[in-house]
Backbone as a ProteinNet text record, in pm:
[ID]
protein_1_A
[PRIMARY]
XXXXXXXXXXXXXXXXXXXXXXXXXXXXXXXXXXXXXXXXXXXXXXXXXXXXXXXXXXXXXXXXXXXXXXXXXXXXXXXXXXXXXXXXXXXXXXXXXXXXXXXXXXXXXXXXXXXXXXXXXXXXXXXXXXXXXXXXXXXXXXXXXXXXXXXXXXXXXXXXXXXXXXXXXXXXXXXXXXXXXXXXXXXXXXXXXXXXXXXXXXXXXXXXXXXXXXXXXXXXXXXXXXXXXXXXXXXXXXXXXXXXXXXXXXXXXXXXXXXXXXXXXXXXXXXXXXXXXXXX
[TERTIARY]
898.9	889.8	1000.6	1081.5	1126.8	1129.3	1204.6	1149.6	1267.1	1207.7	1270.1	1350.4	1510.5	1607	1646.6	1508.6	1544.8	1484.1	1325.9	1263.1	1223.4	1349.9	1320.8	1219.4	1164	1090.2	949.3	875.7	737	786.4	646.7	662.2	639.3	770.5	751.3	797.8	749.8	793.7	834.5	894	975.2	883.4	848.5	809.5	908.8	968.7	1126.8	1071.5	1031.3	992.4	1109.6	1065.4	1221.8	1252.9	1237.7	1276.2	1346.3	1346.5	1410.3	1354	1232.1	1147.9	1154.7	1114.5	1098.6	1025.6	958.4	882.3	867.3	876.6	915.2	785.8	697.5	573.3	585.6	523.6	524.4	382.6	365.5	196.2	130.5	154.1	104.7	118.5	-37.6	-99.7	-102.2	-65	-24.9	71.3	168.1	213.7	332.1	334.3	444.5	554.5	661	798.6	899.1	937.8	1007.7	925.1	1011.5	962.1	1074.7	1181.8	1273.5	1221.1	1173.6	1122.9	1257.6	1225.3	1356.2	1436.7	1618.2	1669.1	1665.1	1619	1616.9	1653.1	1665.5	1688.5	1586	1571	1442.4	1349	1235.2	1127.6	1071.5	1054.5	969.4	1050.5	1010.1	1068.7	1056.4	1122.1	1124.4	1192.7	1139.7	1224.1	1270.9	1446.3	1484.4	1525.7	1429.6	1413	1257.2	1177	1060.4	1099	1032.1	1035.4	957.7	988.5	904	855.1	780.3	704.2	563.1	537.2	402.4	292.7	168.6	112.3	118.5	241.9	273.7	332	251.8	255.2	427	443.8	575.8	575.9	636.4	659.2	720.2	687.3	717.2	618.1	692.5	662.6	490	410.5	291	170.4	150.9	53	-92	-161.6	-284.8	-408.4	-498	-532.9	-706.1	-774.5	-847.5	-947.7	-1069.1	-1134.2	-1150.5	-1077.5	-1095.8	-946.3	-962.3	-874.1	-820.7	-663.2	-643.6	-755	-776.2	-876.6	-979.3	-1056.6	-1165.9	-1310.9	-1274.2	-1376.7	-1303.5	-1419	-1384.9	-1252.5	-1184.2	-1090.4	-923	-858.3	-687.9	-678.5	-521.3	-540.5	-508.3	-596.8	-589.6	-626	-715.5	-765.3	-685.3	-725.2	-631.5	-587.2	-620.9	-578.3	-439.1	-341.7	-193.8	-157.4	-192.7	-149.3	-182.3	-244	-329	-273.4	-224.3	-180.1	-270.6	-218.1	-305.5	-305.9	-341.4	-345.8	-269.8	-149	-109.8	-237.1	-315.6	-379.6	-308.8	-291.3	-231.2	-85.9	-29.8	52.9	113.9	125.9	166.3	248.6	274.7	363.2	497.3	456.9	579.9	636.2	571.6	633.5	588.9	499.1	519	403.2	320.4	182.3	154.9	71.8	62.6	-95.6	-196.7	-291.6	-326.6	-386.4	-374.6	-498.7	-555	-631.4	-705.5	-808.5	-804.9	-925.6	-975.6	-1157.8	-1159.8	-1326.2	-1323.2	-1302.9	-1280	-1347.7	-1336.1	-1321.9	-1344	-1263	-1182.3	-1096.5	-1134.7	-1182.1	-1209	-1344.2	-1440.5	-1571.5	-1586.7	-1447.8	-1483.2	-1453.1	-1365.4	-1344.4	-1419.4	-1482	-1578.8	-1693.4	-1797.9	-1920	-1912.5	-1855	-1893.3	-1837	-1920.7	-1818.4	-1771.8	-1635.6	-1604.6	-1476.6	-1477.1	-1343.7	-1244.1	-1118.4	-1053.4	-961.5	-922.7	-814.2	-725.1	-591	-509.3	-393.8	-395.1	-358.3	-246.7	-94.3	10.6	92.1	78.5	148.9	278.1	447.7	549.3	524.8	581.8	603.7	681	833.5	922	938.3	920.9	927	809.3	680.7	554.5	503.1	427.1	375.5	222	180.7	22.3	-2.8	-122.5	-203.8	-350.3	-405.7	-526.6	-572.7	-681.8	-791.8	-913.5	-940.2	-1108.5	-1126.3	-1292.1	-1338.8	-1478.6	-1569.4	-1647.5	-1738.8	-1886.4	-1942.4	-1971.7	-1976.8	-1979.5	-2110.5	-2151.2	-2257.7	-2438.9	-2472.1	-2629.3	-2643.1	-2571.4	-2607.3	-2514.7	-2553.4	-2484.1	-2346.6	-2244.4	-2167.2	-2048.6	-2019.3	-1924.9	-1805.6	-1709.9	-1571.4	-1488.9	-1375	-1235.7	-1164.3	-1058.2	-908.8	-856.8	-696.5	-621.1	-499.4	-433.3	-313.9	-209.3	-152.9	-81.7	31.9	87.9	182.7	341.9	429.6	544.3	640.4	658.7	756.5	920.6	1012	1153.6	1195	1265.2	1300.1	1447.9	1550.8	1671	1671	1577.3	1572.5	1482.6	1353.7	1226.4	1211.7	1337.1	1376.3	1397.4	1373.8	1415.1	1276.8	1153.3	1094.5	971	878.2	743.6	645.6	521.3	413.2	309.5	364.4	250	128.9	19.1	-148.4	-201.1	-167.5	-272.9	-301.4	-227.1	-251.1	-446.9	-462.9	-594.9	-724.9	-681.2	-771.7	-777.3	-921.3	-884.9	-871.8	-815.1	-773.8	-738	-796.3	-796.2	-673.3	-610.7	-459.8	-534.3	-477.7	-515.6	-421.4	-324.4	-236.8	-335.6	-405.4	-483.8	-601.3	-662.8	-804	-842.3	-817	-850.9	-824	-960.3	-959.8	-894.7	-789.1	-709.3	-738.2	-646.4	-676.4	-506.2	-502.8	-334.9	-352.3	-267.9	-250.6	-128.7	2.6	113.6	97.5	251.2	314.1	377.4	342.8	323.5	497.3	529.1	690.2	719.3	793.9	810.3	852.3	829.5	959	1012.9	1067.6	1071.1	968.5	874.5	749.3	661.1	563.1	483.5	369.8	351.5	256.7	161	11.4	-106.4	-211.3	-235	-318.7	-392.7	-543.8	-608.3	-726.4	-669.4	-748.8	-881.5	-1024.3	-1111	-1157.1	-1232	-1370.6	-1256.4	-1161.6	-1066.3	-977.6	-933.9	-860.3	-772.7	-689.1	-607.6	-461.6	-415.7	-296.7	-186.6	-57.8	46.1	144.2	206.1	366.1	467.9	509.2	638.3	755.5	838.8	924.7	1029.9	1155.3	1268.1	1425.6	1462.3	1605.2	1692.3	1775.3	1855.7	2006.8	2073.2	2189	2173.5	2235.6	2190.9	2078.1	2051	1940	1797.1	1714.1	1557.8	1511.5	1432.7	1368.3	1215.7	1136.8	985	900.9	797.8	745.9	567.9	538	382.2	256.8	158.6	69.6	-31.2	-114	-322.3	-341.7	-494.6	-563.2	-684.2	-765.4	-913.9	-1009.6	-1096.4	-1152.9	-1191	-1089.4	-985.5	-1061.8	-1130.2	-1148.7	-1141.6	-999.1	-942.7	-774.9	-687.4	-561.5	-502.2	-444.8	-381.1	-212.9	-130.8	-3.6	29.8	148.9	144.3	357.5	374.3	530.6	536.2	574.9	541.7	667	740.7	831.1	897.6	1027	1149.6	1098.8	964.5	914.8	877.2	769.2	683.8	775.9	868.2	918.7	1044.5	1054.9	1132.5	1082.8	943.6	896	846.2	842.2	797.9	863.7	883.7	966.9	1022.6	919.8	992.8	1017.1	1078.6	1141.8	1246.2	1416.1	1485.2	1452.7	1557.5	1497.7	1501.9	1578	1600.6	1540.4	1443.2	1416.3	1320.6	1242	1156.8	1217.7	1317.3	1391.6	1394.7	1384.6	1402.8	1227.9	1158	1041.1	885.5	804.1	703.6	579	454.3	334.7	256.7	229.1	143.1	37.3	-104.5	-135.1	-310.3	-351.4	-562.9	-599.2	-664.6	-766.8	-881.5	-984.9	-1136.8	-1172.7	-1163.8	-1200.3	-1324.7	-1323.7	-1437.6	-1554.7	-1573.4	-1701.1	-1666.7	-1732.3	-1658.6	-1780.8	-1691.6	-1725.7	-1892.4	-1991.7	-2114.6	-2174.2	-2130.4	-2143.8	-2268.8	-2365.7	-2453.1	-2429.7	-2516.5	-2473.3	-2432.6	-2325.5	-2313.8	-2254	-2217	-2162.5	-1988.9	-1897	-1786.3	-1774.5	-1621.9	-1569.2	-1411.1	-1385.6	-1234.1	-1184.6	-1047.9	-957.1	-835.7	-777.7	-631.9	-542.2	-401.3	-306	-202.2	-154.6	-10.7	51.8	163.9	281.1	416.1	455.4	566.5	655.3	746.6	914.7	930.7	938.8	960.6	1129.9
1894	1758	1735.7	1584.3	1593.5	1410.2	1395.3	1257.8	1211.5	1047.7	969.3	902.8	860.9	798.2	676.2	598.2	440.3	386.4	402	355.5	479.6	351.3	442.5	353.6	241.1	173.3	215.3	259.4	314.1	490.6	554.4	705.8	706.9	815.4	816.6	949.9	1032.5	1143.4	1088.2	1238.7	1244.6	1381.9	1404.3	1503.1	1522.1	1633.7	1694.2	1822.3	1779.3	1911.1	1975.7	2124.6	2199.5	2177	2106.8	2096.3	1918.2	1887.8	1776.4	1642	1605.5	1532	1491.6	1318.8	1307.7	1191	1166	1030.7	1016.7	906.6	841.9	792.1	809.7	773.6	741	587.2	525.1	558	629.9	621.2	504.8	395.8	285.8	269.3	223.6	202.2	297.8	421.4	569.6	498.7	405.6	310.4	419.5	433.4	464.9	376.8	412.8	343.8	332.9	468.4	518.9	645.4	686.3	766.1	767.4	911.5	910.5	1042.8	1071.4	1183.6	1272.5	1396.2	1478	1477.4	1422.6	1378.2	1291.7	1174.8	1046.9	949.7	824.3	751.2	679.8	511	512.2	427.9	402.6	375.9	236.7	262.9	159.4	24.7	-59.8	-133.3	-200.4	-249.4	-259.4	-373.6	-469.7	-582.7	-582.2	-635.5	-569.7	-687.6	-800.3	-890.4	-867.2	-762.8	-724.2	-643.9	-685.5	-575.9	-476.5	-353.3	-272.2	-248.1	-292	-326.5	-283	-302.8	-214.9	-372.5	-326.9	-439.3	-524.3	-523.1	-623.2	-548	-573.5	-573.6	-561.1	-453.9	-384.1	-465.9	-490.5	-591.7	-507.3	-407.2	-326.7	-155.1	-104	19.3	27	94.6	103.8	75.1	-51.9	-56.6	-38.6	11.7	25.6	-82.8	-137	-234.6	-229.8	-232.3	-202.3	-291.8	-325.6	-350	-472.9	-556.2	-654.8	-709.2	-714.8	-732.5	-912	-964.4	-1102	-1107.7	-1292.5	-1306.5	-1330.9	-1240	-1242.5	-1186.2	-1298.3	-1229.6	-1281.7	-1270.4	-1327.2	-1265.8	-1124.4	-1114.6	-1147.7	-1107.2	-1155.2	-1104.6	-1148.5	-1114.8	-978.6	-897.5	-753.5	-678.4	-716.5	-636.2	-590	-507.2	-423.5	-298.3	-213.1	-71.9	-68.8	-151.4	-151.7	-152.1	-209.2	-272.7	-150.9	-69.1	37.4	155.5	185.9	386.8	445.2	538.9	659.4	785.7	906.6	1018.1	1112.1	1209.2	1284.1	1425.1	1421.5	1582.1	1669.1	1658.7	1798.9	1778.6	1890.5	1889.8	2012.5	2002.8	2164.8	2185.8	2343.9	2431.7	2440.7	2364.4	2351.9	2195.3	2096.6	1983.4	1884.7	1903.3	1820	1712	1747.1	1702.6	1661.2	1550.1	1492.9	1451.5	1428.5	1365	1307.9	1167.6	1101	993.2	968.4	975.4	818.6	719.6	659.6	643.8	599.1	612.9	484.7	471.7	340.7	320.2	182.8	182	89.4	69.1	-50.2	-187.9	-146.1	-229.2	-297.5	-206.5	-244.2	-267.6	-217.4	-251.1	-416.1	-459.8	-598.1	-736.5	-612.6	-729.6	-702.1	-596.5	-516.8	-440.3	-451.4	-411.6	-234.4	-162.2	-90.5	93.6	167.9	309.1	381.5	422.3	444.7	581.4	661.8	732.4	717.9	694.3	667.3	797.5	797.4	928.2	927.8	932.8	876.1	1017.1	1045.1	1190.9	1137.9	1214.4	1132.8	1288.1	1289.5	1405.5	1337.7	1467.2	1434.2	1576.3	1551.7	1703.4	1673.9	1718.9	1638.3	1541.2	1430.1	1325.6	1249	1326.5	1225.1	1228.5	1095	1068.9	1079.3	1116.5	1094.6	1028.9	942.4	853	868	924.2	917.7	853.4	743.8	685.5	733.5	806.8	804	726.1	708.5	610.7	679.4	725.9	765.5	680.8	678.4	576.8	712.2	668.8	740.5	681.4	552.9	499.4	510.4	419.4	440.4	346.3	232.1	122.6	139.3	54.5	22	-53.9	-12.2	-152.1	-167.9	-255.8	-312.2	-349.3	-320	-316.1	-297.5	-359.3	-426.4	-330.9	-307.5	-240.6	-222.6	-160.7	-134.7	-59.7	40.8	45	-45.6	-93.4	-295.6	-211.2	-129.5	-55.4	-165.1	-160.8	-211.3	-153.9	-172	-132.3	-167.3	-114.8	-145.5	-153	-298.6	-297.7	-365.5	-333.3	-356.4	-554.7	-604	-741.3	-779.9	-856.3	-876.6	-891.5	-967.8	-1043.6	-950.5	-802.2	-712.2	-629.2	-646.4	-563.5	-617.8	-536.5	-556.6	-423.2	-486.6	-374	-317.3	-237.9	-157.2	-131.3	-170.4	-80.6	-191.5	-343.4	-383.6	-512	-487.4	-532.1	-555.3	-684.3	-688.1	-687.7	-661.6	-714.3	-843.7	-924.8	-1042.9	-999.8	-1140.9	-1110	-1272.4	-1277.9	-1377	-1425.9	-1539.7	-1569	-1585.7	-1586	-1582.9	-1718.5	-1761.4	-1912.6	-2023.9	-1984.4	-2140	-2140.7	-1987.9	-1971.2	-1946.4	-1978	-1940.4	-1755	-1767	-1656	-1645.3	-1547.8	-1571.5	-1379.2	-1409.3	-1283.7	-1220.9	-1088.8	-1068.1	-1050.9	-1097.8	-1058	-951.9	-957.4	-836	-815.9	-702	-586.3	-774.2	-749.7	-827.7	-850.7	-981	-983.3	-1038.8	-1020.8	-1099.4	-1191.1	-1292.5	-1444	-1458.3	-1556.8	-1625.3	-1713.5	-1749.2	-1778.9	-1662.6	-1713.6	-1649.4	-1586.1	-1447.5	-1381.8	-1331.8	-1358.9	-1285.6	-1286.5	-1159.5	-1138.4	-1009.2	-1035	-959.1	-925.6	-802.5	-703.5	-674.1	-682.3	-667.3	-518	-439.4	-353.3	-239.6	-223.8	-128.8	-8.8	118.5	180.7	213.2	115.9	163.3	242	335.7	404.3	305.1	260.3	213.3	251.7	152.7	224	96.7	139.4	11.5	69.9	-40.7	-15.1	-125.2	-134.1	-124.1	-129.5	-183.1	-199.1	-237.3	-134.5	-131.9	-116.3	-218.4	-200.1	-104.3	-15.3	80.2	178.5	198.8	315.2	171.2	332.3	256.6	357.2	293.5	346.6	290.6	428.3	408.9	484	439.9	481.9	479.1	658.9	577.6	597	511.7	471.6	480.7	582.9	585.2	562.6	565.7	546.4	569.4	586	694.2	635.6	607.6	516.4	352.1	339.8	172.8	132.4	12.4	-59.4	-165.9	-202	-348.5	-256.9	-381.8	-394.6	-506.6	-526.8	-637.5	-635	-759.7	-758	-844.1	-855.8	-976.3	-975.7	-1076	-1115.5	-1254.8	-1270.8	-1416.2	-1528.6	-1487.6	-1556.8	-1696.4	-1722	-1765.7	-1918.8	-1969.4	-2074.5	-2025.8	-1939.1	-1885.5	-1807	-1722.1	-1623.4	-1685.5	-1780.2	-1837.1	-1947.8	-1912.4	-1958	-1834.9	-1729.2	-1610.5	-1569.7	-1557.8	-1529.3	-1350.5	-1260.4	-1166.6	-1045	-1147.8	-1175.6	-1264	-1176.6	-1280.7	-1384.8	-1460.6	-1550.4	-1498.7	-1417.1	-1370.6	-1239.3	-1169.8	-1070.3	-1003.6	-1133.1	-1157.2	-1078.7	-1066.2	-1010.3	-875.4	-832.3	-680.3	-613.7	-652.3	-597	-652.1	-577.2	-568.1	-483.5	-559.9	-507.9	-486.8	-368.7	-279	-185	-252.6	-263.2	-181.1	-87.8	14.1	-87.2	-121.4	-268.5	-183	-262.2	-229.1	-406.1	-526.3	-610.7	-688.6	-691.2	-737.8	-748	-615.1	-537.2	-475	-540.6	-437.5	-291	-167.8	-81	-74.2	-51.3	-4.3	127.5	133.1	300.4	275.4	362	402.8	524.6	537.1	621	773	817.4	959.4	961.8	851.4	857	821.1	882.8	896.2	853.3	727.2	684.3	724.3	722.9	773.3	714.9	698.2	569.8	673.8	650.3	725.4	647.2	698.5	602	693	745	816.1	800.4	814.6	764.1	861	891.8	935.1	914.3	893.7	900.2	958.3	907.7	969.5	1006.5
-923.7	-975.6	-1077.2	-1076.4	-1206.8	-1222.7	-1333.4	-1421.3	-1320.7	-1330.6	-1229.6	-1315.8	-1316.2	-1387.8	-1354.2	-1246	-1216.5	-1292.7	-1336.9	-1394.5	-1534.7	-1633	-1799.4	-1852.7	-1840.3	-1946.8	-1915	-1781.6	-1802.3	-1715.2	-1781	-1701.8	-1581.1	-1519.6	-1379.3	-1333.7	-1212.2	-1183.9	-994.8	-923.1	-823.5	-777.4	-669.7	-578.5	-464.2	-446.5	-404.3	-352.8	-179.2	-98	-93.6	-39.5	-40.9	86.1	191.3	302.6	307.5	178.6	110.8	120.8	125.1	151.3	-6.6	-49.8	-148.9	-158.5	-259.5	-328.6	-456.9	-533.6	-635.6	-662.8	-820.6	-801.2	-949.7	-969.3	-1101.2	-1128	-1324.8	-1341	-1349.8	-1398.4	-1364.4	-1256.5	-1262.3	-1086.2	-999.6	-1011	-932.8	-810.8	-844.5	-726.9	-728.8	-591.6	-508.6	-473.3	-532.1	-527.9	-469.8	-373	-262.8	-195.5	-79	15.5	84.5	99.2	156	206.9	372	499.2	445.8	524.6	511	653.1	609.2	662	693.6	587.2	650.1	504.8	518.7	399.8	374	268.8	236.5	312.8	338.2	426.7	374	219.6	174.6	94.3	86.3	65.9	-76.2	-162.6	-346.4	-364.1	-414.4	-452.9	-531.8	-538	-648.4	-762.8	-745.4	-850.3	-919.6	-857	-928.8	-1055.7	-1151	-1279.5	-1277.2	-1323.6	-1341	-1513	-1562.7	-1698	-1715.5	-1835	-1852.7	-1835.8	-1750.8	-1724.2	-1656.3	-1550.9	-1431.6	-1291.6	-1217.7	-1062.5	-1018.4	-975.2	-927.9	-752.5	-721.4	-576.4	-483.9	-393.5	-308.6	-339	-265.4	-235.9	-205.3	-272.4	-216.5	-373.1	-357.9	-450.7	-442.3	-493.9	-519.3	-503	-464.5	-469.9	-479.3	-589.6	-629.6	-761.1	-826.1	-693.2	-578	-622.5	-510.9	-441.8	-333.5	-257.5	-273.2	-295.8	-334.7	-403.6	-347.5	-488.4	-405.4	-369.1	-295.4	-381.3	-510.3	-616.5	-724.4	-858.6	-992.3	-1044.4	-1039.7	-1080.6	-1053.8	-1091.4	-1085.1	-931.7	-903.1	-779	-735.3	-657.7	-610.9	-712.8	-808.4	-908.2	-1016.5	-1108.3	-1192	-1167.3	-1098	-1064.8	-1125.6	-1019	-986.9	-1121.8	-1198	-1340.4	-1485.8	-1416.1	-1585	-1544.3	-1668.7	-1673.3	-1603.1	-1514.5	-1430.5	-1529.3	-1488.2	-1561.7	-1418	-1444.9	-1373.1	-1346.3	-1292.1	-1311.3	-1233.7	-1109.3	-1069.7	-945.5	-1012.3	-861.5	-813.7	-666.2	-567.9	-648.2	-641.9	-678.4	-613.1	-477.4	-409.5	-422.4	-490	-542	-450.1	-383.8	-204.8	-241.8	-344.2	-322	-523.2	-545.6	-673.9	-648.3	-746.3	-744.3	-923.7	-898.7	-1010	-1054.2	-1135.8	-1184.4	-1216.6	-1213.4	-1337.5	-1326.2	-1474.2	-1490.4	-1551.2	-1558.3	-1624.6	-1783.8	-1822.7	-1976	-2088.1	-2160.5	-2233.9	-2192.3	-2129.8	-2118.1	-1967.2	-1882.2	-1740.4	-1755.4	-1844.5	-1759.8	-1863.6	-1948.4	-1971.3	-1882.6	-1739.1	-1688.2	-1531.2	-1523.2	-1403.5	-1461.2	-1488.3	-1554.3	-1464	-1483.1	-1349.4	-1397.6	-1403.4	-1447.3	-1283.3	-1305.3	-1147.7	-1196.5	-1135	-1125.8	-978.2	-992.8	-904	-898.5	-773	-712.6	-623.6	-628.8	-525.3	-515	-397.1	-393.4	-282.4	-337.7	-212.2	-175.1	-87.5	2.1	65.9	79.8	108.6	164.9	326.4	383.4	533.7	527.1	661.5	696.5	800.2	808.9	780.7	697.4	690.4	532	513.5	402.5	428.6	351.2	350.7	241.9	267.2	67.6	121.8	-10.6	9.9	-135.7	-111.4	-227.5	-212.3	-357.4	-337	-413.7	-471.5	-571.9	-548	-687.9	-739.5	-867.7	-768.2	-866.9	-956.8	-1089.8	-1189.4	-1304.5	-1217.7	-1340.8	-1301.9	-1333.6	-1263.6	-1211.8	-1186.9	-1065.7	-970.7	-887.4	-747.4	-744.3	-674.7	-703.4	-572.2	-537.9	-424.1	-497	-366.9	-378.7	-283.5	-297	-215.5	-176.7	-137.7	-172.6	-47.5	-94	-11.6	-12.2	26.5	47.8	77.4	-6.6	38.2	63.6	116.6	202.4	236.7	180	221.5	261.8	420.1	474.1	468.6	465.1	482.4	613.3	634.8	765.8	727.5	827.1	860.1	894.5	973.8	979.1	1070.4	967.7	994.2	1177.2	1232.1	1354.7	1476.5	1395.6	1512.5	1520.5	1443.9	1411.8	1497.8	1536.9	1591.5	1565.5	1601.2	1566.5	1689.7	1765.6	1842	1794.3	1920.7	1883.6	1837.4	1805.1	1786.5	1911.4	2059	2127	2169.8	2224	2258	2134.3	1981.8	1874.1	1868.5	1796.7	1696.4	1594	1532.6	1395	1322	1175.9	1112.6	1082.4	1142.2	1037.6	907.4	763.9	668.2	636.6	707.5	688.6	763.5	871.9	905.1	886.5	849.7	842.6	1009.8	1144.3	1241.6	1288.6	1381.4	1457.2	1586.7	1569.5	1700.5	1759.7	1906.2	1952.3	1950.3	1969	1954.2	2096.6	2165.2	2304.4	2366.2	2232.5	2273.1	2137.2	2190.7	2044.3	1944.5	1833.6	1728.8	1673.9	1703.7	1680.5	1527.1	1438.1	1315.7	1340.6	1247.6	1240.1	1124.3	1099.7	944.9	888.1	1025.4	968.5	853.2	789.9	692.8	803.5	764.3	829.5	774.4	805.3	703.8	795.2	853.2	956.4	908.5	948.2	938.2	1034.3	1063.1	1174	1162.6	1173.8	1080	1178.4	1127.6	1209	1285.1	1310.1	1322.2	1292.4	1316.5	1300.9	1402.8	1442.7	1579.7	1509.6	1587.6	1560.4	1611.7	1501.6	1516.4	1539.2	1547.7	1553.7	1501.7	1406.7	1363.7	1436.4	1533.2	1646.1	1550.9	1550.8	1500.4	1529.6	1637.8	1667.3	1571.3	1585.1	1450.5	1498	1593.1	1643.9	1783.8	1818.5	1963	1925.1	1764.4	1730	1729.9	1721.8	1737	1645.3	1486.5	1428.6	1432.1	1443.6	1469.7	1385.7	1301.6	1215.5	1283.9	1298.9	1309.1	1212.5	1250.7	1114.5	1158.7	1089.6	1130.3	986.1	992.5	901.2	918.9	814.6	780.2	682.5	750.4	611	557.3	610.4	557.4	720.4	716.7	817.5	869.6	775	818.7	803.4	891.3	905.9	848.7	785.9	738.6	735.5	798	810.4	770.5	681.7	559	558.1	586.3	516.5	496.4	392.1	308.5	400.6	494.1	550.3	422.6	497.3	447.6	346.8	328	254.1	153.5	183.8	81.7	-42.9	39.8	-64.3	-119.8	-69	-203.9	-325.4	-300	-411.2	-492.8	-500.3	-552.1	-646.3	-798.6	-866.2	-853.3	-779.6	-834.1	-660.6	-585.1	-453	-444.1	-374.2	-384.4	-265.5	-243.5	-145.3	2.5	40.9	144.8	186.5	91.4	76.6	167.4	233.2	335.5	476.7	459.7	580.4	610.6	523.2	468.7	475.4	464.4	423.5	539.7	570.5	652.6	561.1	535.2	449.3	608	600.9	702.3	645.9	590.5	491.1	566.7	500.3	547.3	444	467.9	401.6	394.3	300.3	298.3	254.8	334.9	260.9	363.1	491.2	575	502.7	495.8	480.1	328	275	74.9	114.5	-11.5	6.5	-95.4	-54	-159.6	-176.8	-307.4	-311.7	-478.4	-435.1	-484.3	-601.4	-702.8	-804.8	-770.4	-766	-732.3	-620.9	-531.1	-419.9	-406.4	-321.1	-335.9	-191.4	-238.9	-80.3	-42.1	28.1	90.8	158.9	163.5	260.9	255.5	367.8	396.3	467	434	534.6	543.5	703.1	697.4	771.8	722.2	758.4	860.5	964.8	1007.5	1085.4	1018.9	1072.8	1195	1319.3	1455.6	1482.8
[MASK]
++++++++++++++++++++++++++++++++++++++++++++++++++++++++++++++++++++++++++++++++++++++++++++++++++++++++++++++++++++++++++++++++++++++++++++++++++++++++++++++++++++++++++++++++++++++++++++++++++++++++++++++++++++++++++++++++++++++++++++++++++++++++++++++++++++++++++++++++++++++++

């Protein structure tokens, strides 16, 4: 591991497999910032009109999303997770692997009545990423909850990009409110995209023409029982302050949801969501 020299204003470390695999992991929010496979360049995608500051939502790479998904509930949008110092507890000896921390407490149960420990454990090993979330009720009541891996992909140009595996689902546009069915491999536009897969774990594949090469990334998930695919297309994101205007082009959210169905976990009970990622 060593300290990351992009981001000096909050703490951040670097996990550097010896087979040269690497990821960039901010403690706020335990958000993941890059992900460069070994032998390969970077995957995820970072806006680079987002600030990285203490207390505000970093715009790319892989944020945390916890407990409620948008604003599907009294709090801000996508909760606070993303936004509060984590705690580093442990990491491999071989550098490949980090797990990180956050509990509840004065500050959260004034804006979530709720004691919970959270755990987000991110594995780098060759061309694949692994993320895993737990969440541990820690109090004596019951309580429900959102989240997600809001996963942002890097793409060469939205216009070349499509998504295998979710042929033959429905799925909610989240732009008209209708239920539609996907009938092919899922093409981008410059239209705004916000679709959501509900009751599912199908294995993906982000497919990629990139001049005569074809980059393909594939994606399961464990846990997470929604899909959600989100690019704010060429209207939206230029109203976004911390997206340039064109930035929409560059980037694909391929996102393990838990929002259909929120998660209810009982005192003492622990839930798990996974999402991984590999470079073909």
């Amino acid at each position: 591991m060593s300290a990351d020299p992009k981001t000096q204003v909050l703490p951040s470390f670097a996990l550097c497999g010896p087979d040269g695999a690497e990821a960039r992991i901010l403690l706020q929010g335990a958000h993941l910032l890059s992900w460069t496979p070994a032998g390969a360049g970077e995957q995820l995608y970072l806006s680079p009109a987002s600030a990285v500051a203490a207390g505000r939502p970093v715009r790319g790479g892989v944020p945390v999303v916890f407990p409620q998904f948008a604003k599907l509930g009294p709090l801000g949008q996508h909760g606070f997770a993303r936004t509060l110092p984590w705690q580093l507890n442990a990491a491999s000896s071989d550098a490949t692997t980090a797990v990180l921390s956050l509990s509840d407490d004065d500050s959260t149960r004034g804006l979530w009545p709720h004691q919970f420990s959270l755990q987000v454990r991110i594995q780098v090993f060759g061309r694949r990423l692994h993320l895993e979330l737990s969440c541990l009720n820690t109090g004596t009541t019951t309580f429900d909850f959102t989240s997600a891996l809001h996963t942002y992909l890097a793409v060469t140009d939205i216009n070349q990009a499509r998504i295998l595996g979710l042929e033959g689902l429905p799925y909610i546009d989240a732009v008209d409110q209708q239920e539609k069915m996907q009938s092919e491999a899922l093409f981008a536009t410059t239209d705004q995209l916000n679709r959501v897969y509900r009751q599912c774990q199908p294995d993906l594949l982000l497919h990629e023409q990139q001049g005569e090469a074809v980059r393909q990334i594939a994606i399961r998930q464990q846990g997470f029982s929604d899909v959600v695919v989100w690019n704010p297309g060429e209207a939206l994101c230029a109203t976004l302050p911390d997206m340039t205007p064109q930035g929409y082009r560059n980037m694909l959210c391929i996102e393990a949801a838990q929002l259909s169905r929120p998660v209810h976990l009982d005192p003492g009970q622990r839930w798990i969501g996974s999402q991984s990622l590999q470079l073909l």
